[in-house]
C-alpha positions, 0 to 999 in steps of 0.5 A: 564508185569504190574506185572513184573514192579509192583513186581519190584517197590515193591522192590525198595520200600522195600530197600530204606525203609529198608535202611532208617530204619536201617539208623536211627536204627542204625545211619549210615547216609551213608545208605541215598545215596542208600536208595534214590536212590532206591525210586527214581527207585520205583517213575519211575517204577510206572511211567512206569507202562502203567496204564491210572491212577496214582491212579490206579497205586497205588492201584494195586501196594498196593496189591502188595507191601503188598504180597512182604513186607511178603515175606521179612518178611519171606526171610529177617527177619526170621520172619514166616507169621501167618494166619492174614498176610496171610489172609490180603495179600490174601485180598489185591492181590485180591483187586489188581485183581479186580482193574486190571482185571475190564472191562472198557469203551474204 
């Protein structure tokens, strides 16, 4: 379930900062609104998280975020992937897992 909400505040993150960046590129100020309002829901759904940490949470989300940012990159941009975002993506989802997946004390 923690990967659902993190994949899920991935992209709240990426449309409200894609809608400021092409609020400014392209000077439509309309594009705020919406673009604030979709961080507000990525704020609240790393809030729902479960996770014990607010930095935890946040490294977790990172190497998430980073995976969907090259998708988008891919699915919206028309932009393919080389072998170094690929490698830098990997890296980052196994970071991610490692944070995750570590035994803790109760």
């Amino acid at each position: 379930m923690a990967f659902v909400i993190f994949l899920g505040a991935a992209v709240f993150e990426i449309i409200g900062c894609y809608l400021i960046w092409l609020a400014v590129r392209q000077g439509q100020l309309w594009m705020w609104v919406p673009a604030l309002a979709a961080l507000g829901f990525f704020g609240l759904l790393l809030a729902l998280s479960g996770m014990d940490s607010a930095g935890r949470a946040f490294a977790l989300y990172g190497g998430i975020y980073i995976l969907a940012s090259v998708l988008f990159m891919m699915g919206v941009e028309g932009i393919r992937p080389d072998r170094w975002d690929m490698i830098g993506a990997g890296l980052a989802i196994a970071g991610a897992a490692v944070i995750f997946l570590a035994p803790r004390g109760a």
